[in-house]
C-alpha positions as CSV (number, residue, x, y, z in Angstrom):
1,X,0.0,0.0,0.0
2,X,1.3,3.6,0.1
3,X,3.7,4.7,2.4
4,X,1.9,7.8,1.7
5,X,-0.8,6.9,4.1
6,X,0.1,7.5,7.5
7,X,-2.2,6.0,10.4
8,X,-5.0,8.7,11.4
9,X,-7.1,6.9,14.4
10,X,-6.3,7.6,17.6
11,X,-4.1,10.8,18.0
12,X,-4.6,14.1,19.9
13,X,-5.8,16.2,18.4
14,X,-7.5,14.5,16.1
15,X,-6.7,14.3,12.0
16,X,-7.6,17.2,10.7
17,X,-9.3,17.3,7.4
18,X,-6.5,18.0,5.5
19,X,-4.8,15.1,6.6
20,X,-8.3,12.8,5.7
21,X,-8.2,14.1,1.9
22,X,-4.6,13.6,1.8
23,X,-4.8,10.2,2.5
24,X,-7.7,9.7,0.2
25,X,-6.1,11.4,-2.4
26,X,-2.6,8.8,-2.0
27,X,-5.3,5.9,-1.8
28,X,-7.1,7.2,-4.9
29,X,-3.8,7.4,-6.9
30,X,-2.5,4.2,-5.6
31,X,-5.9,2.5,-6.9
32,X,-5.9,4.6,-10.3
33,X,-2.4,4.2,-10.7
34,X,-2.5,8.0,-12.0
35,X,-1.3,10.8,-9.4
36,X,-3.2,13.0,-12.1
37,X,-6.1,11.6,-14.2
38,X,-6.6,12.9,-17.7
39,X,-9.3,15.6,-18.4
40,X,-12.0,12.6,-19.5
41,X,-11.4,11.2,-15.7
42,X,-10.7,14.0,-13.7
43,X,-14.6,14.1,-12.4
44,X,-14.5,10.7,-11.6
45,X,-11.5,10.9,-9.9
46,X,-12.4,14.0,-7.8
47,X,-15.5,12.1,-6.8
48,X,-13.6,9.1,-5.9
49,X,-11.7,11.1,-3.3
50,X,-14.4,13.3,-1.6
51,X,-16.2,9.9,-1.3
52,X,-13.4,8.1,0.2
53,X,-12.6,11.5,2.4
54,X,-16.1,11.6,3.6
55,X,-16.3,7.4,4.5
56,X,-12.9,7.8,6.8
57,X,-14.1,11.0,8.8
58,X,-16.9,8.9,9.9
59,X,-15.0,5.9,10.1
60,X,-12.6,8.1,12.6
61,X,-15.0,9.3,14.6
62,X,-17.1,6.2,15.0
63,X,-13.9,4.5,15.8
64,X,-13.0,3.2,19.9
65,X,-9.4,3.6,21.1
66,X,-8.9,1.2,24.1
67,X,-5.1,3.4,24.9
68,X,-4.3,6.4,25.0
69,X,-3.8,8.9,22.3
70,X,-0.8,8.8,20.8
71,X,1.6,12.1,20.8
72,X,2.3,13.1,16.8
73,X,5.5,14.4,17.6
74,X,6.7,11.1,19.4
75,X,5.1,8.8,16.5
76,X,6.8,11.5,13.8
77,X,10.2,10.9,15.8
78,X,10.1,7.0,16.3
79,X,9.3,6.7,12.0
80,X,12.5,8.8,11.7
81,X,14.4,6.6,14.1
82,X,13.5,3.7,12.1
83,X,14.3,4.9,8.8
84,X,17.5,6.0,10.0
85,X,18.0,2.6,11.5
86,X,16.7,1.3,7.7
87,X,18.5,3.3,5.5
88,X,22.1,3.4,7.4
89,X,25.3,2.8,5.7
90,X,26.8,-0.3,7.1
C-alpha cells in the first residue's frame, strides 16, 4: 500500500481534514495508478476522493481507542528513528 498513508485513528488532536483528503487522495492514486487523471477522468476521480474522504471521517469518529492517544511528535520521531536505522550505511 502507500507509504503515503500515514495512520490517522487515535491521535490528539484529532486528524484534521487536511490530513483525511490527503490520505484519500494517496489511496485514490495508488488505486488509479495515476497521481493526475486525464481531463476525461478528472470528475471521476475527484469524486472518488471526496467519497473516500467523507467514509474515513466517519469511520474516525465512530472509531473506539482502548489506549491512550498517541503524541504526533513522538510517533513523527520514532518513523525517523526507524528509517534511520533502515537506510544506514553499514
Amino acid at each position: 500500500m502507500c507509504r503515503s498513508i500515514h495512520t490517522l485513528h487515535n491521535f490528539e488532536p484529532a486528524a484534521t481534514s487536511d490530513e483525511v483528503n490527503a490520505a484519500a487522495l494517496q489511496y485514490v492514486r495508488k488505486i488509479s495508478g495515476s497521481t493526475k487523471p486525464s481531463k476525461a477522468n478528472q470528475e471521476a476521480f475527484d469524486n472518488a476522493v471526496h467519497e473516500i474522504a467523507h467514509i474515513t471521517q466517519h469511520l474516525l469518529q465512530d472509531l473506539v481507542a482502548v489506549g491512550p492517544p498517541k503524541d504526533r511528535e513522538v510517533e513523527a520521531a520514532k518513523a525517523k528513528e526507524r528509517s534511520a536505522r533502515r537506510f544506514a550505511i553499514a
